[in-house]
N, C-alpha and C positions, 0 to 999 in steps of 0.2 A: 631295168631295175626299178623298182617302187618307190615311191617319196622317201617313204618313212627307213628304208633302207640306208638311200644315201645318209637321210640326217644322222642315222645312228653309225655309219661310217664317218661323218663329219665330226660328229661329236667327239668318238673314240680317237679320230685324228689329232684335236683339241686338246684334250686329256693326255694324249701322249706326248704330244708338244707340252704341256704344262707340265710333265714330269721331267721333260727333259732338261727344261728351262730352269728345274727345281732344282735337279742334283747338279748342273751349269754354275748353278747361282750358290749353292752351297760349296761346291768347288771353289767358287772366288771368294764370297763370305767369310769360311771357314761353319764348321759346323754349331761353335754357340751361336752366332748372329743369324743363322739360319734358325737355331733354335725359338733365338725371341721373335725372329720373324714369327714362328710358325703359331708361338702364342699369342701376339698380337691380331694374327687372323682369327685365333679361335677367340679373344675377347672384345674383335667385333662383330662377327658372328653372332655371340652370346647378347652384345651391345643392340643388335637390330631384332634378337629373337625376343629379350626381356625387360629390353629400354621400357615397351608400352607398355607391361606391366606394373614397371616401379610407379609409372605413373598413377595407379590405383591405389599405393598406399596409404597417401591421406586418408582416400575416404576410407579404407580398411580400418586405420587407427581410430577416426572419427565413429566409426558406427562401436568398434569394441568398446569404448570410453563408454558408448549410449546404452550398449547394453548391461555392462557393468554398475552403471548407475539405476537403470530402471529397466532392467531385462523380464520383467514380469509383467511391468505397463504394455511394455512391445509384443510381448506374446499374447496379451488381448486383445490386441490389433486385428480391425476387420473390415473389411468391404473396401469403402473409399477410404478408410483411413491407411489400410496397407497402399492403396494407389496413391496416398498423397506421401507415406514415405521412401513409397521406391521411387516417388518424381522430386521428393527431396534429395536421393543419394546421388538422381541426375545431377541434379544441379550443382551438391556438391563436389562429385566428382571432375565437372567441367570446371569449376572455379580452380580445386586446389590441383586440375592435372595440366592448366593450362599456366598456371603459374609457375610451378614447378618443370616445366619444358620449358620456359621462359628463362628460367633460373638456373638452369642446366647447360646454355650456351655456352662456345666455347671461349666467344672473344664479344665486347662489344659493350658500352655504356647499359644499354637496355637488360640485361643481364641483372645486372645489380640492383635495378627500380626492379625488377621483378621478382628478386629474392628480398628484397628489403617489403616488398607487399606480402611474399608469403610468409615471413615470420613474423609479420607486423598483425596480420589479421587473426593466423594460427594461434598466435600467442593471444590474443587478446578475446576472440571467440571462444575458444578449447578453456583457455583459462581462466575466463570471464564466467561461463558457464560451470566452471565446474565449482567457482566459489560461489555465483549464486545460488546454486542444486544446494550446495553444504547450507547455506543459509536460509533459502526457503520452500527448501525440498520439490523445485518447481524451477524451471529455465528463466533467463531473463528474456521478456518478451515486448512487442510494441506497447502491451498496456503501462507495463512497468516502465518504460521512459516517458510517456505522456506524462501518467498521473505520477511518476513521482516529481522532484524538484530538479531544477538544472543537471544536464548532466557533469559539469565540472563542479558544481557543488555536494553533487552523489560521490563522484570520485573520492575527491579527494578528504570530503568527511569520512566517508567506509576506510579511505588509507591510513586516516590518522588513528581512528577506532581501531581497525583490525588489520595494520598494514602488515604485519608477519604471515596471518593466514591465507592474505590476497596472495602475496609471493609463493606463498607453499602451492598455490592452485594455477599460477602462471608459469613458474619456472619450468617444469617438466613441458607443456608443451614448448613454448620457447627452446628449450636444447633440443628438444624432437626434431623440431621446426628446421634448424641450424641444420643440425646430422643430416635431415633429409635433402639440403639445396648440398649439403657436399657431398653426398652418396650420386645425387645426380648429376654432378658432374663428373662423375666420375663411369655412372651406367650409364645414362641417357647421352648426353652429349650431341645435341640436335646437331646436323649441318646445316649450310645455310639455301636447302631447296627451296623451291617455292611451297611446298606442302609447309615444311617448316619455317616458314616464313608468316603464311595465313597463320599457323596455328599462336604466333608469338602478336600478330596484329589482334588475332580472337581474346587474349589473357584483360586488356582492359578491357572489354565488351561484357567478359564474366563477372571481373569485381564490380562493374556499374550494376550487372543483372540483379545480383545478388542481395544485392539495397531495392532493388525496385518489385523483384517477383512477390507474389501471394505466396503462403503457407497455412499449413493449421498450427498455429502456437496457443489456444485457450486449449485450458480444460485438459482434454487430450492430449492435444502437442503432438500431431503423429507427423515430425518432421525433422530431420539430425537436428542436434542443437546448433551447430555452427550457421544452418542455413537460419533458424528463429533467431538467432544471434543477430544478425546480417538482416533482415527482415525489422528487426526493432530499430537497430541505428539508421536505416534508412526512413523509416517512419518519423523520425525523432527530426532529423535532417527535415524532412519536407513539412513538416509542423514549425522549425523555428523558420523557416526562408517563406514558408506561408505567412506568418506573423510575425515579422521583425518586430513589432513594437511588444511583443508576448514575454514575460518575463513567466517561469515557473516560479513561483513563490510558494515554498513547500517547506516543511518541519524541515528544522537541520539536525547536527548532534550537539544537544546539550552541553554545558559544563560548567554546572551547579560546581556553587563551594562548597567545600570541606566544614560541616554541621560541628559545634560543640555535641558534648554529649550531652544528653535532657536528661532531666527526672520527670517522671510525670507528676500531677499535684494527685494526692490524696483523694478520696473518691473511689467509685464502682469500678471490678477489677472487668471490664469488658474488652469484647474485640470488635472486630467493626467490619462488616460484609458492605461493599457498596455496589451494587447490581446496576450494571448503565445498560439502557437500551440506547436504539438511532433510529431518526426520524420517528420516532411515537406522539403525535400530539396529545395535547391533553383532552381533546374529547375522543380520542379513542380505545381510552383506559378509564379507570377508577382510580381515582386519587382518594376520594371516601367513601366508605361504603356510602351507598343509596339504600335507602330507607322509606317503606312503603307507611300508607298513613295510621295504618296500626303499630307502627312503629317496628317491625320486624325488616330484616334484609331485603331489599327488591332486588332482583335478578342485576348483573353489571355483563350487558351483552360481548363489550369488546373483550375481555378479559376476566370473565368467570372465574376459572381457575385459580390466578392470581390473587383474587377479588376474595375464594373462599382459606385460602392458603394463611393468608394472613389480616385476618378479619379484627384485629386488636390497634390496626394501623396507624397512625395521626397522619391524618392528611394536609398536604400543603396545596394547597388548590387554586392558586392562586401563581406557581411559580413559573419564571422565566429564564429559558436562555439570553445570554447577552451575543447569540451572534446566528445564524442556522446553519453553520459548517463546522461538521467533525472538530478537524484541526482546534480551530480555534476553542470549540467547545471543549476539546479536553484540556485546550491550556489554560482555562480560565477555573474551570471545576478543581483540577490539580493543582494550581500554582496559587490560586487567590486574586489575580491579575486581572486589569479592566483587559477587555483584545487590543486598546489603542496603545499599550505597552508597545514598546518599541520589539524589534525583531530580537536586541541582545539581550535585552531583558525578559522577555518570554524563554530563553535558551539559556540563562543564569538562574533565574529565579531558583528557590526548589521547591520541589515537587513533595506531595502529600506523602512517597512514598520515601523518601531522603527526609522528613520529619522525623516520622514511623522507624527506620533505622537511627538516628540519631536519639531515641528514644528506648532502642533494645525490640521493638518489634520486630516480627518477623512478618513478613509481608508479599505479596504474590499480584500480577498481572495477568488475567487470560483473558483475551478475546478468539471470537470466532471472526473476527475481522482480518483482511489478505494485510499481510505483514507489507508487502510491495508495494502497495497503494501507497502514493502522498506521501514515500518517505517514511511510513509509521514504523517502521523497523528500526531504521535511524536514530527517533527521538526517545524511543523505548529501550533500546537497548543496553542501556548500561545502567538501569533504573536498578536501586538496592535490595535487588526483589530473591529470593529464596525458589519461585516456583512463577514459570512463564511460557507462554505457549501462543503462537497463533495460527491463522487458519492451516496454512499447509502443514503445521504439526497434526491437525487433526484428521486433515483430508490433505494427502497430496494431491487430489484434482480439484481444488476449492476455484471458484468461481471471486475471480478480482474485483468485484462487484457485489454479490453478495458475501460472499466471505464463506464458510464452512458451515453445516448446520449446524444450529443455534441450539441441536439434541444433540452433537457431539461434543457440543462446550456444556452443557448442562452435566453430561457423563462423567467428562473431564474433572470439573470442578468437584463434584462427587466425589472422585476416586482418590482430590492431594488435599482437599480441604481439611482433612483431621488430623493433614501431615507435619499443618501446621504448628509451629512451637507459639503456644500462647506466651501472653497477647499477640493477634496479628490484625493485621489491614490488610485485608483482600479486596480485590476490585475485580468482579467478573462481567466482560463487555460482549454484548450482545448485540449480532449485527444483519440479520435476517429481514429485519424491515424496510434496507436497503432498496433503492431502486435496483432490478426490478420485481423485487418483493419477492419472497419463497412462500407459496401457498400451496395447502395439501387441497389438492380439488374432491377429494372424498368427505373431508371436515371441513365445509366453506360456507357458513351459514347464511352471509350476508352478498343476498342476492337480486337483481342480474350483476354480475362481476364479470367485467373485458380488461385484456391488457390493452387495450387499443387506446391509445394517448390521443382519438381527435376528441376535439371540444365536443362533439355529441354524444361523445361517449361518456363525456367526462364523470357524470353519476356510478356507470358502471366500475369505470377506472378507479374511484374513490374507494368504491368495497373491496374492488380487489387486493387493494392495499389494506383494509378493515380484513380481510381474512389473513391475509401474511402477519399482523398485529396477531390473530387470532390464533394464529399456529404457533408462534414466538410463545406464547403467553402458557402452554403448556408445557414448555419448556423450563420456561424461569418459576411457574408453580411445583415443577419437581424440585428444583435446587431449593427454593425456600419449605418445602416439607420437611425435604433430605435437614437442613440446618438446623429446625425445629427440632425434630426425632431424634439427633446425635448428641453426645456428651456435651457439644461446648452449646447447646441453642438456646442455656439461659445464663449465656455469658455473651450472648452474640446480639448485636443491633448490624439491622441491615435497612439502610440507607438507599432509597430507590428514584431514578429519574431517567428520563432519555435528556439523547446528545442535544437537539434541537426540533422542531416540531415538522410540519410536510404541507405544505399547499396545492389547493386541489382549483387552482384559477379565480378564488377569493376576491383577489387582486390582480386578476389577470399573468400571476406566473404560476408555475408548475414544479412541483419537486423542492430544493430549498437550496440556500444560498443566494437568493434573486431578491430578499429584502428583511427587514426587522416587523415585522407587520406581525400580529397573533399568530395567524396560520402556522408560522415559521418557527417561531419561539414559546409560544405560551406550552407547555410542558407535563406532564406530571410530576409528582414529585409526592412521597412519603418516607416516613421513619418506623420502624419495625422495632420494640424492644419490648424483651421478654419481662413479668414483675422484677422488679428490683435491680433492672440494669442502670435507670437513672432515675436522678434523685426527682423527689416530690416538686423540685423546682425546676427541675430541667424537664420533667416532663408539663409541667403548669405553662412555663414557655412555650414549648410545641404546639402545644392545644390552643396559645392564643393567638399563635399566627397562623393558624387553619387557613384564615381567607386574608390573611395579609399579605403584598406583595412583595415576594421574597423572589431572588433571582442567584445563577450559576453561582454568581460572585460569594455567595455564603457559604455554599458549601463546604469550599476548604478548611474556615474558619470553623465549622461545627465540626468537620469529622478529625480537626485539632484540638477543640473543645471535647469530643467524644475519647479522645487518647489520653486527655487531660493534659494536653499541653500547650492550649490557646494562652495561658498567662504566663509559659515558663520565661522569665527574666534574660535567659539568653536569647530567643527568639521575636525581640521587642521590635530591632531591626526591620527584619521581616514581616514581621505582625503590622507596622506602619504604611507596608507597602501594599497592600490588602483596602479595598475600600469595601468588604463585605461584612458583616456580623456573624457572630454564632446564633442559629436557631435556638438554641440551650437557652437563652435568656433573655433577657425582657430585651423587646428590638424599641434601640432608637428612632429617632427620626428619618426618615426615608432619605437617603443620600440621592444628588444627581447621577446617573452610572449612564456611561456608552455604550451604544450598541451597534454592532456594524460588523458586515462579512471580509472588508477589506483593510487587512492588516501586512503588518511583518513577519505575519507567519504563515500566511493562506493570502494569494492573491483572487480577487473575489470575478466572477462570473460576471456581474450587474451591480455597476457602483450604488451602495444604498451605506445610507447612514443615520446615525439619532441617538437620543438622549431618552433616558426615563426617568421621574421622581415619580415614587409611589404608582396613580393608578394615571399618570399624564404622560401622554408620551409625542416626543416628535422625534418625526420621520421622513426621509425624503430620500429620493432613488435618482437616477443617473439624468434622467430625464425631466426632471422636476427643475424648475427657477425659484420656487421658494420652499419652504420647510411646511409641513403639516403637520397638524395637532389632534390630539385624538386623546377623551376620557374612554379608558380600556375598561371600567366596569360600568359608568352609564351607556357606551356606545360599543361591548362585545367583539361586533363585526367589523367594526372601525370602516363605519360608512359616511361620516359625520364629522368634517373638518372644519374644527374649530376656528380655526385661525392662529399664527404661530404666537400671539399675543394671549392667548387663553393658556398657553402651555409657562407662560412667567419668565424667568430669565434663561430658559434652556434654550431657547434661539441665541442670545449672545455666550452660553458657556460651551453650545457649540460650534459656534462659529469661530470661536477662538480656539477650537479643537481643528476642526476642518475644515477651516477658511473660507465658510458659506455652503448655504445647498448645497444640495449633490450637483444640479445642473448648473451651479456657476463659477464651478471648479473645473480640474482634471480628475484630482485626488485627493485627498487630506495631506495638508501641509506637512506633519511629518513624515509622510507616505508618496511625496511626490515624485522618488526615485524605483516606485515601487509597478512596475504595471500589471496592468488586472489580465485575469486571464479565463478562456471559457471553459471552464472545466467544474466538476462538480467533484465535493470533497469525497 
């Protein structure tokens, strides 16, 4: 007889003996308990056929959620980017199938740490994600925890702000979450083999993975969000344990008081455009037209466009930031505030655009700048604005760095600016000039142009930044046409400056935030107004501070002046809190003002700090023992150190600011709880 013979007479023997044994046992059972027997087999049968399925739920639910939210992004997925998200759904699927068979056990302490990690992380990825998407139409990713501010001061700011929509965005995965650690114990129900035993020692190996692996989260994003989720907080992790002593010091949220209501004073019924650029210094614009010796226009290479758009302009040629980081830039333009303003006073003060409503304007915020960046979502968000937008409004794949093109914020502005109900105060920001600069290589005049950041390049690297100016500047000469040519453009004054200026190794730094030096801060700056928007005296003013120096700190003060509410009686408070003037009228005597990148609102990159009166300035950086002095109109390039004794009593008004030089301190005395951090605004 043949092997296979006997076996299948063995078998059949087997099987008859198990039938025998069946209707045996059913005999002494009686027939229901034979019955639940018989289902008990068949729902562990079912148990061993479709246990290792359930285990793929998560990511099932994971990927529906991604397609749900950006199923059009995912279907123009191609090449390595489909390979980076089918090596994302690995990874997902390892993380939430090994948790969930962890969490599925039937008896044992470890059970519970493993179901208390899958709805710990489910909940807070799934639902983490899906309220960042609502908010900046773009995942939360490693950029977004560097550069914004601490993350328990992101929390629980966005919880106070908007803690009903966080929960509408956590709750649902969280019950998911739940359902699925009891559905699996109920299918899965590991025993305790040795396979399932590795698989239960593998479950922390995954959640550690998870924090540690690569993805693609910029731009694209071709990766679930739970893994760029996982991928960010890990990042965030090994940047504070790399720098314990690193503090993020980032915009928080706001909470300006409750404004009376204003009247405006009598005067020209105007509105008020105020156009910001970033990083623009002032030699790489026209603040006044140039004027060749026939007295006719000479060409303005950086910025033509701009240059012919608005050729009536009063220039301020002479103006200064008081700090070279964003942040601080805008809270000083908005609020009227020096930056040494403590942290809660920059976050109470109010803002240009809480005047403007307190007044009956209507008023509007857009930038092309990444809302994520530094918290700017946060400080911005509850501003009393009518119409507001940023970069992932314009571009869901905006670039965290540069922000969205600076021609889809021109677009934008376009298409709500007439939506506005006069009077309004709009403020359209502009942020292409960013490092690392958006230049069209087809329109790039100024050349040889390298991105290459080494010191021999450097010449090169200067234009290439002089062509990204130069692309910008096409942009913001449409919106100032567009303003011109519409109904309100001779009701409209537009107010123009960038955030802070850009150094090209002047001083041996690069980029900005690294010091108060020219490079950094000297600025352009102009006022745009149609005949008959201001009076014979407020425009007599403008004209005679052409070349006076004027700085951030005035701003607020003129485009309250411009609303006609710089003398309203209830706003006297605030108005004292201001150490800037109105351009509008005759400027007093040049005030002492601060200047420094490191505050309580922006922790600074390269300790530097200083004073300016008029055209004197001291200045000293992290590394310096004593203070430097510097005439910014006989010495330009401020090559020529005076001595701190040339600069007058601004060595003792800042030393009683900042407790001596930058190098014979840590920080500014009322900054000493504050630490600096290397990051660029």
């Amino acid at each position: 007889m043949s092997r296979s013979n006997v076996l299948n007479e063995s078998q059949a023997a087997e099987t008859d003996a198990s039938s025998r044994s069946s209707r045996g046992l059913a005999r002494d059972l009686g027939p229901e308990r034979a019955a639940a027997r018989a289902r008990l087999r068949v729902v562990a049968r079912a148990r061993r056929r479709y246990g290792p399925l359930f285990l793929a739920v998560p990511l099932l639910l994971v990927v529906i959620v991604d397609v749900a939210i950006r199923g059009d992004r995912l279907l123009a997925l191609s090449g390595k980017h489909v390979a980076s998200y089918l090596g994302a759904m690995l990874e997902s699927a390892a993380l939430w199938g090994l948790l969930l068979f962890s969490a599925s056990a039937r008896r044992g302490a470890s059970r519970w740490i493993a179901a208390l990690l899958f709805v710990l992380l489910a909940t807070l990825s799934l639902g983490g994600q899906l309220y960042f998407h609502r908010q900046y139409a773009t995942y939360l990713n490693l950029d977004a925890t560097l550069f914004g501010t601490s993350l328990s001061a992101s929390l629980f700011g966005q919880l106070r702000a908007d803690g009903e929509n966080f929960l509408r965005s956590v709750l649902p995965p969280l019950l998911l979450a739940i359902a699925l650690v009891w559905l699996g114990r109920r299918i899965v129900r590991p025993g305790s083999t040795a396979r399932a035993r590795a698989a239960r020692l593998a479950a922390p190996a995954a959640v550690v993975a998870a924090f540690i692996l690569p993805c693609s989260y910029r731009t694209v994003q071709a990766s679930t969000p739970d893994v760029i989720y996982f991928h960010a907080i890990g990042g965030l992790i090994k940047e504070l344990v790399g720098v314990q002593t690193t503090a993020q010091v980032r915009p928080g949220l706001r909470t300006p008081p409750a404004l009376p209501e204003v009247t405006p004073a009598p005067g020209p019924r105007r509105n008020v455009l105020f156009i910001l650029t970033e990083s623009v210094r002032a030699d790489a614009t026209c603040s006044a037209r140039a004027l060749a010796e026939d007295g006719a226009p000479a060409p303005c290479p950086g910025t033509p466009r701009i240059d012919a758009a608005a050729p009536g302009r009063l220039p301020l040629t002479q103006m200064r930031s008081n700090a070279s980081t964003t942040a601080i830039g805008l809270a000083v333009l908005w609020s009227g505030l020096q930056p040494i303003a403590t942290r809660e006073e920059l976050h109470t003060a109010p803002l240009v655009f809480d005047y403007a409503d307190a007044a009956g304007f209507d008023s509007a915020y857009w930038t092309s700048h990444h809302m994520m960046f530094a918290n700017s979502r946060l400080y911005v968000q509850d501003l009393p604005v009518s119409h507001q937008c940023g970069a992932t409004e314009l571009d869901p794949l905006a670039d965290i760095d540069l922000g969205a093109d600076d021609r889809l914020l021109s677009a934008h502005v376009r298409s709500e600016l007439l939506s506005l109900r006069e009077p309004f105060l709009a403020v359209a920001h502009f942020g292409n000039t960013h490092v690392p600069y958006l230049v069209d290589p087809e329109d790039a005049p100024f050349q040889p142009a390298l991105e290459s950041k080494a010191p021999d390049d450097n010449d090169a690297y200067h234009n290439f930044y002089r062509n990204a100016v130069y692309r910008q500047d096409a942009a913001i000469a449409e919106l100032i046409r567009f303003v011109r040519s519409s109904p309100v453009g001779d009701r409209t004054v537009i107010v123009f400056t960038s955030d802070h200026g850009e150094a090209f190794r002047e001083h041996g730094q690069l980029g900005h935030t690294g010091s108060i030096l020219d490079e950094e801060i000297r600025v352009p700056g102009w006022v745009d107004a149609p005949p008959g928007a201001l009076t014979d005296a407020e425009e007599g003013a403008l004209r005679a501070a052409r070349d006076e120096l004027v700085f951030h700190t005035d701003v607020a003060p003129t485009l309250l002046d411009l609303m006609g509410l710089w003398d309203a009686p209830a706003l006297a408070g605030y108005r004292a809190a201001m150490v800037g003037r109105s351009l509008l009228r005759p400027l007093p005597a040049p005030a002492a003002l601060a200047l420094t990148n490191c505050t309580g609102i922006w922790g600074c990159a390269f300790k530097n700090w200083g004073m300016m009166r008029g055209n004197m300035k001291l200045e000293s950086r992290a590394w310096d023992t004593a203070w430097h002095c510097y005439d910014v109109l006989a010495d330009p390039r401020e090559q020529k150190d005076l001595g701190p004794a040339a600069c007058g009593d601004l060595p003792r008004l800042a030393d009683a600011i900042y407790g001596g030089p930058a190098g014979s301190v840590d920080v500014p005395l009322h900054l000493r709880d504050l630490a600096a951090s290397p990051r660029r605004d």
